[in-house]
N, C-alpha and C positions, 0 to 999 in steps of 0.2 A: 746362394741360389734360392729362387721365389717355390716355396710349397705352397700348395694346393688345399684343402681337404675337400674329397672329390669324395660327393653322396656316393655316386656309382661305384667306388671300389671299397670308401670306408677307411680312406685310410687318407693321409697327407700324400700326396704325387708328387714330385717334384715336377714345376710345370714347366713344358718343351711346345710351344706352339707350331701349328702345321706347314708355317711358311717361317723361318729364325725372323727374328727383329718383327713379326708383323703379326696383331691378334684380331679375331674377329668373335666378338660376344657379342649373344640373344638376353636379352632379360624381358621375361613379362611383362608388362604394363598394365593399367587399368580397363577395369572396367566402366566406361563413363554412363555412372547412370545416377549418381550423387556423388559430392564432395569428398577429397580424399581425406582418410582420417589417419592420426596416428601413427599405425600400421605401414598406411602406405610410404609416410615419411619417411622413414626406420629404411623399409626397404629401397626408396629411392637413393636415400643416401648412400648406405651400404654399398651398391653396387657406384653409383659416383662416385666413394674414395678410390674401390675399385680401377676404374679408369682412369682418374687422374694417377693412381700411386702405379698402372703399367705406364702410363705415360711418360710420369717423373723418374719410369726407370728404364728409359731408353726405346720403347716396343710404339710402334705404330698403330692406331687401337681405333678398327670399325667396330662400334657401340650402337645397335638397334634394339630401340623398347619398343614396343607396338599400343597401338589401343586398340582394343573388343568394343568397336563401335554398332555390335547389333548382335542380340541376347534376347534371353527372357525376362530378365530383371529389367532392360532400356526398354522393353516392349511394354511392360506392366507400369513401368514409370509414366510410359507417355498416355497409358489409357488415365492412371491415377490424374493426371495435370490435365488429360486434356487437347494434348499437344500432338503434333506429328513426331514421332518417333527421331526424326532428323534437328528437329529443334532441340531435346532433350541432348543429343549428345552433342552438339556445338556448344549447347551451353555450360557441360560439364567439364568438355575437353580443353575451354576457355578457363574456368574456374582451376582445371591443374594445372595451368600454365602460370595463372595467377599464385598456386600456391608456391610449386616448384620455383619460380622466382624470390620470392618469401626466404623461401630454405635457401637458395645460391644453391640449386641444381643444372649443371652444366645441362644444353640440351643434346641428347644424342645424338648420332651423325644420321641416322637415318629415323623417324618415329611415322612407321605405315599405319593404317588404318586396313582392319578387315575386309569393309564396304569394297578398296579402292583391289582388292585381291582375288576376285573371285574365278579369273582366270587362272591366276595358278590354283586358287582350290579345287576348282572344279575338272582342272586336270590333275592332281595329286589324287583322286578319288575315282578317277577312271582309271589309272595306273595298278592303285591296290584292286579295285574290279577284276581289272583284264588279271592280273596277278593270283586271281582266286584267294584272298584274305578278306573280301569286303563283297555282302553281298545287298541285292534290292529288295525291299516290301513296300508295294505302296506307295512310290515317292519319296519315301526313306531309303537310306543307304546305312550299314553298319558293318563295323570291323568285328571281325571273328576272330576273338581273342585267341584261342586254340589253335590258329594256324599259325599264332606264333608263339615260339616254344619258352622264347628266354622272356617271355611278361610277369613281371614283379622284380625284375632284377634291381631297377632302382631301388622301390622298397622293400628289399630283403624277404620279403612275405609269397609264398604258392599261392596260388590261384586261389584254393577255399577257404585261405584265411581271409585275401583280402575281398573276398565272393561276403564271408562273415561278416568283415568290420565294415562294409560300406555300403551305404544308403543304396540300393539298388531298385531302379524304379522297372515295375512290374509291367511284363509287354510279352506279353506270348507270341510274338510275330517274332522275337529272339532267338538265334538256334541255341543261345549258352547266357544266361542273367550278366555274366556281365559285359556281352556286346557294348558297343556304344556307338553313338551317332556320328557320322562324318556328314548327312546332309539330310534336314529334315523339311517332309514335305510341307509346301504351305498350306496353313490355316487361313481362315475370314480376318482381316482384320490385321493382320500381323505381313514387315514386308520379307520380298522376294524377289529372286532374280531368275530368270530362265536356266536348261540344265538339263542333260541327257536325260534324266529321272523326272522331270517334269519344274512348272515353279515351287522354288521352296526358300531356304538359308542354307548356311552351312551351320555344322558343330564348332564347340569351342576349339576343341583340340585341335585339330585337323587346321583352324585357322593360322596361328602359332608357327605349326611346320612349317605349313604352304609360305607364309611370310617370310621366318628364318630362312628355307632352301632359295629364295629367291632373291636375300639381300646380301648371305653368308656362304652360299652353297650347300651342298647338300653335307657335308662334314664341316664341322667348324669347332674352334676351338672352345670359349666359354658358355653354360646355357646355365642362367639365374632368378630365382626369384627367392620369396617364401617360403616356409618348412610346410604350408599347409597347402601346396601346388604339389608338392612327392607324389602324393596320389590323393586322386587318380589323374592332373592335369599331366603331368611330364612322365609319367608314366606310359599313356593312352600316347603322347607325344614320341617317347624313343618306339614302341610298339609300330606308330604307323609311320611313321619315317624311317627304320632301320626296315619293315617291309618292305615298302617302297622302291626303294635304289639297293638295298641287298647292303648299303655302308654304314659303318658308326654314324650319328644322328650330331652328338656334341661328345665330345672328350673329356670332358672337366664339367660336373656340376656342382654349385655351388648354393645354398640357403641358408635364408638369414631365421632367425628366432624370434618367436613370437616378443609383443609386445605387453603389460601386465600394468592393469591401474592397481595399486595398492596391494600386489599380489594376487592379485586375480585375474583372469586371461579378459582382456577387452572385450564386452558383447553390447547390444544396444541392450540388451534382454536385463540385464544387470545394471543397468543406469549409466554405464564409466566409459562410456564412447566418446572420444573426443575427437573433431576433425581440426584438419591443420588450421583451417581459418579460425576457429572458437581458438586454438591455444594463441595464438599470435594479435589475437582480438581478448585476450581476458581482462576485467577488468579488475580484479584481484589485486594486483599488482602497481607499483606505484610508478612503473614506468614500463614501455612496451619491450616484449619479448622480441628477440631480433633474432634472423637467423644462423648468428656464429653461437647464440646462448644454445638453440636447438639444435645446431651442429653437433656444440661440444658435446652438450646432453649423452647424444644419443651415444657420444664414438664413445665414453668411455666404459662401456660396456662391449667385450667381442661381440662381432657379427653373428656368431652361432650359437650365443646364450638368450635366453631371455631375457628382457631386460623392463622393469620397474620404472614405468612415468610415472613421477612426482614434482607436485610444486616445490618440495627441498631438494629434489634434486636439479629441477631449475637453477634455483636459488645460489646452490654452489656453483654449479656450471658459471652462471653469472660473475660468482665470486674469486673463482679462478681466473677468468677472462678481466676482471679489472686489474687482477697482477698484472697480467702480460701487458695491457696497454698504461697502467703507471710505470713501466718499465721502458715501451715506446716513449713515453714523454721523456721521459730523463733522456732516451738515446736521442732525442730530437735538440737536445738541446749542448749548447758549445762545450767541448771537453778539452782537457789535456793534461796530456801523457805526462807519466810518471810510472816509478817504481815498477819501471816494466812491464807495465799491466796489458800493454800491447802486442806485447812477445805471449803473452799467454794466452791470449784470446783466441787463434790460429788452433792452439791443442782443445781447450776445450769447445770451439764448433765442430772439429775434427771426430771428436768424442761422442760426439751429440748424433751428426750424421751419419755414422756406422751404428749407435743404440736404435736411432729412430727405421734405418731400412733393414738392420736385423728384425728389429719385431716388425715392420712391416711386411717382409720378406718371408714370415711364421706367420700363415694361413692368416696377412693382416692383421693381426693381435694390435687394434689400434691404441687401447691404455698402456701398451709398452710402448708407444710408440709417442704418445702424448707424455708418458711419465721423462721420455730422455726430454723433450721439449718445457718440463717442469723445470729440471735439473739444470738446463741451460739457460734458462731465465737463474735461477740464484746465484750460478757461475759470474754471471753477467753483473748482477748486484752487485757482489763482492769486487768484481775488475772495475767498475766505474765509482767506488768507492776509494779505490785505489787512485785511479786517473785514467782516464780512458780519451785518446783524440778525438778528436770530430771526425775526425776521416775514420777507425774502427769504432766508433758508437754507429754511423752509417750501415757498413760492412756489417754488423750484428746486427741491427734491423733489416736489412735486406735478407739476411742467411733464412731468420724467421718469416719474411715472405715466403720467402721461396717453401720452405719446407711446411709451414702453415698453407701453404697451396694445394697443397697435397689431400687434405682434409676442411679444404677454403674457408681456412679463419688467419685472422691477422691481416687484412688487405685493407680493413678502414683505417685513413688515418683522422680521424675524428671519433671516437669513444662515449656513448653515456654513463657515466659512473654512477655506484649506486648512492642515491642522495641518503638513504637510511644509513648506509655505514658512516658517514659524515656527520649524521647528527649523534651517532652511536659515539664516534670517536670524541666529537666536542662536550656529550654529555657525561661520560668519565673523567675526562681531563677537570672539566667544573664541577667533578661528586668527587673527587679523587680520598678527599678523606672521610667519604661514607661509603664507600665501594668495598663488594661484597667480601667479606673474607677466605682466603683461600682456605681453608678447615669446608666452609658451605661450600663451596667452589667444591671441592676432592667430594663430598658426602651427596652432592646433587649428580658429578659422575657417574657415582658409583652408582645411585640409582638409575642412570638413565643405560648403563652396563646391562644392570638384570633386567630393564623391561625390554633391550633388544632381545635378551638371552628367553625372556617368556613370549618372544614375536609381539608384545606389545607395544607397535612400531606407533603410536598416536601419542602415547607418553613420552617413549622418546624423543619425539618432534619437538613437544611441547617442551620441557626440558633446554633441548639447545635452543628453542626461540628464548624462555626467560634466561639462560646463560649469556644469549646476542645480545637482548636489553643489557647486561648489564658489562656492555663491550666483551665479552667473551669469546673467544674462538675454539671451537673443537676441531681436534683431526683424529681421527679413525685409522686405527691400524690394521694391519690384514690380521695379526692374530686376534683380533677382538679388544683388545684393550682400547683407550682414549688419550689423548695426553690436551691438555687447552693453554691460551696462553691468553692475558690480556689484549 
């Protein structure tokens, strides 16, 4: 059975959707006012393994991400360039299209725009009105946090903790600091749409709801983003949607974990912001980053950890990914059966796809779910070594379709392999009797052991690059030790 871990109770759910066989998830989307970075990739993904892995397990899956196409960041954009505010987000909403294509981000079945919603918002905000939770100043409209009683549930935190921890902008016209906007009046210069309260926009949150209740209904089963959407985004979101209709808002919320260059949390402020287009554009590299390398990347780390972008961890990702497809080539090519290697084949895919939809099936645990897909490539080795037909060398590259679909990797059949382990492997083979001794080999380990163990993770780099020069491969084990092999 597929669990959950659901922010709102904190604990794993086993998940039961509200109609059997059939699910509807909300995931946040961008804000279009520059290039998606990073960040946003992580989370794009995340929720696209998501829907492919309910899909690949039977459930019929409405998927809406939306975009916040009119803000204060799009508005401040467009005075900075110049531009009409509409120009700004055509071109940014063009440029995620552009990346998410990059990545192999399926597109969702529905992706609204705020602009095209203002009727339902501007009815969801007469409803909390008449309701008495929302009231007017001025052309402004604000929710009254205090009329409703269960706010902070998703983040665990009372009212004057999270009144404490968050930026709250100073407005006397407020009956309680942390009201917030459902529709703010308009200013000179910034646009607007007509509205009981006069011209103004809407607020962030409020847009969200109105969108979700009107693609999903007013209950629906998954609601997704980022761990830094808790609050106040999806917070201010169950508040005025469970007001609203008096019903659960989403059942299952789900975030994913921040992003970390070097150990350190992404900021521009910090120098280590990277957006999708620069990594898929670096020139670093002696060939282009594609995106099953930034797939793998990101999955093998859970969804709900932090997870560490680095050019080494590229690098691997990379380096895994040319197993799998020198493994494709050999299955593309003519076989025959012997020593039964065909009779076995059957148990170990068998194996493979109960390892990969268990950890699937555990709150998407995708590295347990990549590792059974490690194990089945070596099973694989070993039976075509044996003798494998052409007809199951077939059969075992298809299996890896299928189940690499799931996390859409393994669908090219043409590969770039890394030209450096080429020249790596031919330049050992021609030093073979000057090649490092294993005493230096064990004693270069050893030190690149204590400089992870001092977090001197720039030594350790350095380290397994001159171990690579000198054809070396390390693998890392989860108790901390190393093992290498030529």
């Amino acid at each position: 059975m597929l669990r959950i871990h659901n922010t709102l109770t904190g604990r794993k759910d086993p998940f039961e959707p509200l109609v059997p066989g059939t699910v509807r998830m909300y995931v946040c989307g961008v804000t279009v006012y520059d290039d998606c970075h990073i960040g946003h990739a992580r989370s794009a993904l995340v929720f696209d393994v998501i829907r492919r892995h309910l899909e690949y397990s039977g459930f019929s899956v409405t998927f809406v991400k939306n975009f916040t196409d009119v803000d204060d960041k799009i508005i401040k954009r467009a005075h900075e360039r110049g531009k009409p505010w509409q120009e700004i987000t055509a071109e940014y909403i063009e440029a995620y299209y552009r990346d998410m294509g990059r990545l192999g981000i399926k597109p969702a079945t529905v992706e609204p725009k705020a602009t095209e919603h203002m009727a339902e918002i501007i009815g969801l905000v007469q409803e909390l009105i008449r309701k008495d939770v929302a009231y007017q100043v001025n052309g402004d409209v604000y929710f009254q946090v205090e009329r409703y009683g269960a706010y902070g549930r998703l983040s665990k935190r009372k009212m004057e903790d999270l009144q404490a921890g968050a930026r709250v902008e100073v407005d006397e016209r407020k009956r309680h600091p942390m009201d917030f906007a459902l529709w703010k009046g308009a200013k000179p210069g910034e646009p607007a749409w007509e509205s009981p309260w006069g011209p103004g926009r809407p607020g962030w949150h409020i847009e969200c709801s109105a969108m979700a209740m009107k693609h999903l209904g007013e209950t629906f089963d998954i609601h997704g983003g980022g761990m830094d959407l808790i609050f106040p985004h999806h917070e201010n979101e169950i508040a005025q949607s469970c007001a609203a209709t008096g019903k659960e808002f989403a059942r299952y919320w789900l975030h994913n974990g921040f992003v970390q260059i070097n150990q350190e949390k992404m900021s521009k402020s910090l120098g280590n912001f990277f957006t999708i287009r620069e990594i898929f554009e670096k020139s670093e590299w002696p060939e282009a980053i594609t995106g099953e390398i930034l797939r793998y990347f990101l999955l093998t780390t859970h969804y709900r950890s932090p997870l560490d972008f680095s050019d080494q961890g590229l690098r691997e990702a990379k380096n895994v990914l040319d197993g799998f497809y020198d493994l494709f080539k050999r299955l593309a090519e003519a076989g025959q059966s012997s020593s039964g290697a065909d009779d076995e084949l059957p148990f170990d895919i068998g194996f493979a796809e109960v390892t990969f939809k268990n950890g699937m099936d555990d709150d998407f645990n995708t590295p347990v779910a990549l590792a059974a897909l490690q194990q089945l490539r070596g099973a694989i080795n070993k039976l075509i070594q044996k003798g494998l037909s052409t007809e199951a060398r077939k059969a075992a590259r298809e299996k890896f379709r299928s189940l690499g679909d799931v996390f859409g990797l393994f669908q090219l059949n043409t590969w770039q392999f890394n030209p450096l382990k080429k020249i790596a492997r031919e330049a050992v083979t021609a030093l073979k009797e000057e090649r490092m001794p294993d005493s230096a080999i064990e004693t270069r380990l050893a030190e690149r052991i204590e400089a992870k163990k001092k977090k001197d993770f720039k030594l350790a780099d350095e380290i397994r690059a001159e171990l690579a020069s000198q054809g070396i491969t390390i693998e890392d084990r989860p108790d901390g030790t190393s093992r290498w092999k030529r």
